[in-house]
DRENROVO-476783 format. One record per atom (N, C-alpha, C): residue number from 1; atom name; x, z negated, y. Coordinates in pm, 1 decimal, m for minus. Example, Ala and Ser with C-alpha at 12.3 -4.5 7.8 and 13.67 -1.06 7.14 Angstrom:
BEGIN
node seq = 1&atom = N&c1 = 1319.0&c3 = m780.0&c2 = m569.0 $
node seq = 1&atom = CA&c1 = 1230.0&c3 = m780.0&c2 = m450.0 $
node seq = 1&atom = C&c1 = 1320.0&c3 = m780.0&c2 = m330.0 $
node seq = 2&atom = N&c1 = 1285.0&c3 = m708.0&c2 = m225.0 $
node seq = 2&atom = CA&c1 = 1367.0&c3 = m714.0&c2 = m106.0 $
node seq = 2&atom = C&c1 = 1290.0&c3 = m787.0&c2 = 3.0 $
This chain:
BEGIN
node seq = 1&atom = N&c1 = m2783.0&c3 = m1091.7&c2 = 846.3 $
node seq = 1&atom = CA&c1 = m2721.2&c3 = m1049.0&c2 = 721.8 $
node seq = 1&atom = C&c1 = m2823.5&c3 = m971.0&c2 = 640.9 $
node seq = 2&atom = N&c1 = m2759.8&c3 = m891.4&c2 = 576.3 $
node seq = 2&atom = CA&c1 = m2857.4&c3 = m763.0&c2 = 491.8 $
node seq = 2&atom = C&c1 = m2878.7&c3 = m841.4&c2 = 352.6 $
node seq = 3&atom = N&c1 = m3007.4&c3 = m812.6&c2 = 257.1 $
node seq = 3&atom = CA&c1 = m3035.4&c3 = m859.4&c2 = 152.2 $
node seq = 3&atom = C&c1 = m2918.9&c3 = m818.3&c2 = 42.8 $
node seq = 4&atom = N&c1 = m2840.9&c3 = m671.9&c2 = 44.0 $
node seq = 4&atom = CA&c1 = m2708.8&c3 = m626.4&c2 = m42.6 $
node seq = 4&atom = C&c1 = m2625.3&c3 = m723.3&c2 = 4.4 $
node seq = 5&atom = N&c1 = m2589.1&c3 = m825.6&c2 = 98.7 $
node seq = 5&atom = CA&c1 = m2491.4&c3 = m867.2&c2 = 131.9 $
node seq = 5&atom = C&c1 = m2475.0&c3 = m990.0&c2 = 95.1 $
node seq = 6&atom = N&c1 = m2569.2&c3 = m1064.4&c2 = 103.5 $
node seq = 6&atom = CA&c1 = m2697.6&c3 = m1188.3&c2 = 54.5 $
node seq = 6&atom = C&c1 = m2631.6&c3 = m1237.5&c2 = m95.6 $
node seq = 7&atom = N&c1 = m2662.7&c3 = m1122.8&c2 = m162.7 $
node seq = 7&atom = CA&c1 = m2703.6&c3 = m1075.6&c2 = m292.4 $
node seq = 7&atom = C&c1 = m2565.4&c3 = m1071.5&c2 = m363.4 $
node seq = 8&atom = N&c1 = m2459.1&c3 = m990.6&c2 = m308.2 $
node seq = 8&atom = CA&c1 = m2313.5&c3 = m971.4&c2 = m299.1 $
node seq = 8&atom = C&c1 = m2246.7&c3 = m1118.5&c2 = m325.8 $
node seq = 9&atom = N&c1 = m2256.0&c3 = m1235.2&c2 = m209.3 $
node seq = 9&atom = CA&c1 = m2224.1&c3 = m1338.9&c2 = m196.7 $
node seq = 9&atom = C&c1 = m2220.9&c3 = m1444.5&c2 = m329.6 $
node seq = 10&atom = N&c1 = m2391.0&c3 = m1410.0&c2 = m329.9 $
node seq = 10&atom = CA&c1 = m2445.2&c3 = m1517.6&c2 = m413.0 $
node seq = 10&atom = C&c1 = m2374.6&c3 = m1483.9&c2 = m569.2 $
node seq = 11&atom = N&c1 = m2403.3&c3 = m1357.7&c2 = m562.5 $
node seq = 11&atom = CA&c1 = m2273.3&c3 = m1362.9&c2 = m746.4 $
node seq = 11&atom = C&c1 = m2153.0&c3 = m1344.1&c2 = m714.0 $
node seq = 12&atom = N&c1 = m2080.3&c3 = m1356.8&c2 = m602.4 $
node seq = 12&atom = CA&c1 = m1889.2&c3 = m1443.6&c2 = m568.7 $
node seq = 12&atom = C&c1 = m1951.2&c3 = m1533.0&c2 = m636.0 $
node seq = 13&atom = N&c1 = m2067.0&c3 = m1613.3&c2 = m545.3 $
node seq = 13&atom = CA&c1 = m2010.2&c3 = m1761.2&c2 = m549.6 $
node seq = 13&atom = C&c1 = m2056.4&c3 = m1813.3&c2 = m687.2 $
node seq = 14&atom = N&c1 = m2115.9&c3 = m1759.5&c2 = m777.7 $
node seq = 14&atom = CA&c1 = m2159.9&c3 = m1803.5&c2 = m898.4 $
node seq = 14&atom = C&c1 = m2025.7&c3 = m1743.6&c2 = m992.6 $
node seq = 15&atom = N&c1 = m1947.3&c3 = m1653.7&c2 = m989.9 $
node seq = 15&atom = CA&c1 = m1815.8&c3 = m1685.9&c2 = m1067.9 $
node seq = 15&atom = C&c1 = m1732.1&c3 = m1734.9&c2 = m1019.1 $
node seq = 16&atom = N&c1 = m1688.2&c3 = m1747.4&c2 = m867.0 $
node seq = 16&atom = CA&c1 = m1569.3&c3 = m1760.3&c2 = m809.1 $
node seq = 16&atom = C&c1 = m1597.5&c3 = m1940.7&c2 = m755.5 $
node seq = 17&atom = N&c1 = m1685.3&c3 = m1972.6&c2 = m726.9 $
node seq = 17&atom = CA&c1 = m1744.7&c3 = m2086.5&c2 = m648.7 $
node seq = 17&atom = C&c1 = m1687.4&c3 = m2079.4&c2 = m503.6 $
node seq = 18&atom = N&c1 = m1669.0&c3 = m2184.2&c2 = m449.2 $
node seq = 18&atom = CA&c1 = m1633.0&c3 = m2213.0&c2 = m282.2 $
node seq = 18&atom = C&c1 = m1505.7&c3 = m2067.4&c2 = m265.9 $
node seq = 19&atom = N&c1 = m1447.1&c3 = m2047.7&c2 = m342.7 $
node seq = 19&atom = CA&c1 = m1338.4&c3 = m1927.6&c2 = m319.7 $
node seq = 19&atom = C&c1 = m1394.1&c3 = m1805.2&c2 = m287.9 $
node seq = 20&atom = N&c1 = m1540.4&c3 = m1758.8&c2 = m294.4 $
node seq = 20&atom = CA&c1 = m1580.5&c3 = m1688.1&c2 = m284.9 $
node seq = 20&atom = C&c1 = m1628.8&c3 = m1624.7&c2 = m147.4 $
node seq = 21&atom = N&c1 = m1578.5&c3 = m1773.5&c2 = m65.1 $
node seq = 21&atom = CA&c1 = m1611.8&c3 = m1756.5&c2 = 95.3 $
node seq = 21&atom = C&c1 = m1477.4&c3 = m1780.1&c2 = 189.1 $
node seq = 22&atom = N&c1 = m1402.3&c3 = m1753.0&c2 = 99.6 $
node seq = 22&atom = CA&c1 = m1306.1&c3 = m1771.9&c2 = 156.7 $
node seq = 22&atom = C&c1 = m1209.1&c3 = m1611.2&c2 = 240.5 $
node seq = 23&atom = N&c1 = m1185.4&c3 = m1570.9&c2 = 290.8 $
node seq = 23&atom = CA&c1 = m1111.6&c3 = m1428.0&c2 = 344.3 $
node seq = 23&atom = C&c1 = m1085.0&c3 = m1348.5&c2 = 258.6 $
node seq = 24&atom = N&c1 = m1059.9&c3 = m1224.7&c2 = 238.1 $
node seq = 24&atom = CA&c1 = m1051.9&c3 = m1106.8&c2 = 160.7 $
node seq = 24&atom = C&c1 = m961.7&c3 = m996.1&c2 = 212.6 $
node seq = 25&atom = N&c1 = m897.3&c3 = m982.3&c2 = 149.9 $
node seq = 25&atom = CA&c1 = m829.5&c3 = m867.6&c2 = 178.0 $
node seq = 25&atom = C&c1 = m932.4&c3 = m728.6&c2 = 177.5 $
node seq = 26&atom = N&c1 = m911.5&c3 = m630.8&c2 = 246.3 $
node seq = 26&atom = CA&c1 = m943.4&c3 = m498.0&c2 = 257.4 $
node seq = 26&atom = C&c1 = m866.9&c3 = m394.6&c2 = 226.3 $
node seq = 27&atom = N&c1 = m775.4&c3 = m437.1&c2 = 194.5 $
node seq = 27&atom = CA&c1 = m653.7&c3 = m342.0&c2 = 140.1 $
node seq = 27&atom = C&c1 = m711.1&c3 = m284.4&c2 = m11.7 $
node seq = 28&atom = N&c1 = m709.5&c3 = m141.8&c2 = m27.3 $
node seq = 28&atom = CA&c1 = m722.4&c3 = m75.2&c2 = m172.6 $
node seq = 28&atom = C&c1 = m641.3&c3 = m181.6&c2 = m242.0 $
node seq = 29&atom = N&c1 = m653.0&c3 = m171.3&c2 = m378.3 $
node seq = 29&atom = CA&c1 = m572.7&c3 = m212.9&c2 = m488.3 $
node seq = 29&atom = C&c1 = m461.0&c3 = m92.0&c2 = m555.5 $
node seq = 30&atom = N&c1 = m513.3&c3 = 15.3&c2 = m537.7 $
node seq = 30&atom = CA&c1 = m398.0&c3 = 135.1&c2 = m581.8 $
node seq = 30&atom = C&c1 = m431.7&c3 = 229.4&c2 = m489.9 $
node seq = 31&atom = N&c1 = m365.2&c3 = 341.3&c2 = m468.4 $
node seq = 31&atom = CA&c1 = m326.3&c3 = 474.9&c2 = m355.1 $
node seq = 31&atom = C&c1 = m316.3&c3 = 628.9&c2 = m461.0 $
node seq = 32&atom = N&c1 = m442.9&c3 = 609.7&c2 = m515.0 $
node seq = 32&atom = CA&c1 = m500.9&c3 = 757.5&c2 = m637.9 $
node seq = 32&atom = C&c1 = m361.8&c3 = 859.6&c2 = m554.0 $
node seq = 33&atom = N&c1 = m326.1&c3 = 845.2&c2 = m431.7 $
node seq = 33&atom = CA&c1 = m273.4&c3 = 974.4&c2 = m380.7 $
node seq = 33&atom = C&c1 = m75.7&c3 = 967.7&c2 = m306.8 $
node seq = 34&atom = N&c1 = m88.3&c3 = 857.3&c2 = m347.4 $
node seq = 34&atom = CA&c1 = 35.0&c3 = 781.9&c2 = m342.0 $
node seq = 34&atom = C&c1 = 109.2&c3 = 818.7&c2 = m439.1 $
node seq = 35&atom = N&c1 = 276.3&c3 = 875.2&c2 = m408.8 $
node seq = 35&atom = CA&c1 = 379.6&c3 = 970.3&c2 = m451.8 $
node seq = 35&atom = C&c1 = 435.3&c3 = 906.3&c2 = m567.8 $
node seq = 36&atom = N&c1 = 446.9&c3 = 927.4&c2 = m704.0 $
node seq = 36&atom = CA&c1 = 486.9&c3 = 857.7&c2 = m756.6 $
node seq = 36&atom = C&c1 = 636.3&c3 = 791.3&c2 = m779.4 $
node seq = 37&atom = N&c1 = 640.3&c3 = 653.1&c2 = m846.1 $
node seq = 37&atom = CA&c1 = 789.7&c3 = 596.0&c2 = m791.8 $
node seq = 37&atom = C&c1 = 902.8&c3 = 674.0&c2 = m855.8 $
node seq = 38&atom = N&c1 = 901.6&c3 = 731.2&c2 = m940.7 $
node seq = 38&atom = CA&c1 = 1002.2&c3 = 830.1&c2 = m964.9 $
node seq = 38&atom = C&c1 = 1023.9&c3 = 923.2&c2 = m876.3 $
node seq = 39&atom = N&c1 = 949.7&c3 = 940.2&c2 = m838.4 $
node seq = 39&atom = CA&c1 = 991.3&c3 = 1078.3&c2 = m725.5 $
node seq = 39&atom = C&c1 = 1037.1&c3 = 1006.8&c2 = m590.5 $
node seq = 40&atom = N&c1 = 994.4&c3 = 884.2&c2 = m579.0 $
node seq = 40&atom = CA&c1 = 1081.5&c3 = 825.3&c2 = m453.3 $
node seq = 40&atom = C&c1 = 1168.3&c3 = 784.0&c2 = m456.6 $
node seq = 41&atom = N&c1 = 1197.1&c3 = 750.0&c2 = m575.2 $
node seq = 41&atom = CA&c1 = 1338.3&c3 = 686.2&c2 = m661.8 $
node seq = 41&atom = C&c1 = 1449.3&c3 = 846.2&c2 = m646.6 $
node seq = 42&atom = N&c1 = 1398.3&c3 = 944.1&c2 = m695.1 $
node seq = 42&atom = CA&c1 = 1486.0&c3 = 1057.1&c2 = m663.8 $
node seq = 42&atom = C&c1 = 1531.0&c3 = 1109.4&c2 = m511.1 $
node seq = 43&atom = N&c1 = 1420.7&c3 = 1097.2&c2 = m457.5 $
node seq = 43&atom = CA&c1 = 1446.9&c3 = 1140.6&c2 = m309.2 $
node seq = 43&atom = C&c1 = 1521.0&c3 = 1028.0&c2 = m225.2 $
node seq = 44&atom = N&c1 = 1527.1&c3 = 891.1&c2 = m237.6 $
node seq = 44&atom = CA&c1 = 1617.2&c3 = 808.0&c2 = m187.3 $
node seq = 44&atom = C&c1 = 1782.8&c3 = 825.0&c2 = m244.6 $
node seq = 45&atom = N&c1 = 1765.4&c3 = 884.4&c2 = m402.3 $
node seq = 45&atom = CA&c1 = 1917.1&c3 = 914.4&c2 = m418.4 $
node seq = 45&atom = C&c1 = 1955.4&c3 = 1039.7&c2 = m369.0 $
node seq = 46&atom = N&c1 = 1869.1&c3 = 1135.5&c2 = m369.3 $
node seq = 46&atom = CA&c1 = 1898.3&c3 = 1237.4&c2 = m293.7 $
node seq = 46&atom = C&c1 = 1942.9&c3 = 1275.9&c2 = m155.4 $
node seq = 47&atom = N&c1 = 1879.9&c3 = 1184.4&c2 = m37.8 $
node seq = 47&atom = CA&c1 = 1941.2&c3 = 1131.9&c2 = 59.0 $
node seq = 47&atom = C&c1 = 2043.3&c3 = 1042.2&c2 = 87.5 $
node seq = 48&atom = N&c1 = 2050.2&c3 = 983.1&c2 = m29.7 $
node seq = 48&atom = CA&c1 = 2184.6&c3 = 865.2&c2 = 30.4 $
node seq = 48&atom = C&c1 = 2305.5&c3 = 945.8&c2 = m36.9 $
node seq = 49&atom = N&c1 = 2290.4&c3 = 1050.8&c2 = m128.1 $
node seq = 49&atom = CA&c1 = 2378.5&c3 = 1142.5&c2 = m165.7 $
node seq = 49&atom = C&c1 = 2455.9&c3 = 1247.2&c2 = m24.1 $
node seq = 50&atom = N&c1 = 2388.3&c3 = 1283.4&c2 = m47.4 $
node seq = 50&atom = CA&c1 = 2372.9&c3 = 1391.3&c2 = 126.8 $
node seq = 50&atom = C&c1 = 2355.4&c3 = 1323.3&c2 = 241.6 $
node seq = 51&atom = N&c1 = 2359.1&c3 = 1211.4&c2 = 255.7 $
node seq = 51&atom = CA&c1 = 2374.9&c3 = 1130.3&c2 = 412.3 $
node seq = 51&atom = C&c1 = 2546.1&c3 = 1172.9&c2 = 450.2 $
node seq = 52&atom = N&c1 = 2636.0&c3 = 1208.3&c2 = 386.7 $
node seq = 52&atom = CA&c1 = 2784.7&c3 = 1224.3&c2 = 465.1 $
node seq = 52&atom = C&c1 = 2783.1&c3 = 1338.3&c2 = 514.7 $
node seq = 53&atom = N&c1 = 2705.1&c3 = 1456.3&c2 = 443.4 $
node seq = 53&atom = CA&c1 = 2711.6&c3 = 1550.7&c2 = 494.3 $
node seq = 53&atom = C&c1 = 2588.8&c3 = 1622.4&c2 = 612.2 $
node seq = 54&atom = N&c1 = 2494.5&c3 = 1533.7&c2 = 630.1 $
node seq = 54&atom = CA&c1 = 2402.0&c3 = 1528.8&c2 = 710.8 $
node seq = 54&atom = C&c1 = 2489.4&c3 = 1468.7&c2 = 856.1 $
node seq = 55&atom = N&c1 = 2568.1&c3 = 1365.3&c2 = 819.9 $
node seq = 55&atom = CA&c1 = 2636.0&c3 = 1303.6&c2 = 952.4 $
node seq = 55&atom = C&c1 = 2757.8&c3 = 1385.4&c2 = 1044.8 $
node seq = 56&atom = N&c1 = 2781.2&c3 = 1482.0&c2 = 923.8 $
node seq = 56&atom = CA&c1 = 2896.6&c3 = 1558.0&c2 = 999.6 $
node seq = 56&atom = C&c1 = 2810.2&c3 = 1698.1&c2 = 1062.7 $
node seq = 57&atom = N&c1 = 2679.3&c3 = 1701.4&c2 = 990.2 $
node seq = 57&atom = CA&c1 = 2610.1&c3 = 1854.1&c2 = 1102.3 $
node seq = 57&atom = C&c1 = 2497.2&c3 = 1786.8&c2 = 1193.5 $
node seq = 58&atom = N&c1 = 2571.3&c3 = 1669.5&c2 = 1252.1 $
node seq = 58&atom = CA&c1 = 2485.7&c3 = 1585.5&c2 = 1370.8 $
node seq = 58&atom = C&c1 = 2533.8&c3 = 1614.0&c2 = 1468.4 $
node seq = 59&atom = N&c1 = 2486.2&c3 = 1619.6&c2 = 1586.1 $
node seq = 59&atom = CA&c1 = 2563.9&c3 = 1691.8&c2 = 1695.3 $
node seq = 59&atom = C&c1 = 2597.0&c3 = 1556.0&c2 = 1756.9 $
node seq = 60&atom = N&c1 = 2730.2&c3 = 1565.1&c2 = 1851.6 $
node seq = 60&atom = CA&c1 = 2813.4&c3 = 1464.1&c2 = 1892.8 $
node seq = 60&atom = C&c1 = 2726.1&c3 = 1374.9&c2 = 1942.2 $
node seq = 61&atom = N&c1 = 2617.9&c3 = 1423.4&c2 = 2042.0 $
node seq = 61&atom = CA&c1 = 2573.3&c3 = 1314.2&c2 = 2130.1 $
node seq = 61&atom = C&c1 = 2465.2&c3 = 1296.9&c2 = 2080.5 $
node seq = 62&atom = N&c1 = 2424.0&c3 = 1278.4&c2 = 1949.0 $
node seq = 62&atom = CA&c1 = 2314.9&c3 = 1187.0&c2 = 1894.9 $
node seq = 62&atom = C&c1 = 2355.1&c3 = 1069.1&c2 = 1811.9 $
């Protein structure tokens, strides 16, 4: 183990205590580049609008 890592630990475990060794997610907390929900909110009504007419210019055998 590296002395940054050491070091890392030791102040978890001095605010967090025993929780501090416990598993972690790696997942970001937010997506800076991620579409905002209004605009997915529009484009899901926009498609479920136009899904009847998307189904009739489907060709038979799909």
């Amino acid at each position: 183990m590296s002395k940054g890592w050491v070091s890392k630990l030791l102040t978890r475990y001095k605010v967090e205590g025993q929780a501090a060794f416990g598993p972690r997610s790696r997942r970001r907390e937010s997506s800076p580049t991620a579409i905002p929900d209004h605009v997915v909110e529009q484009i899901v009504r926009l498609r479920k609008d136009s899904g009847r007419v998307r189904a009739r210019c489907r060709p038979a055998h799909l």
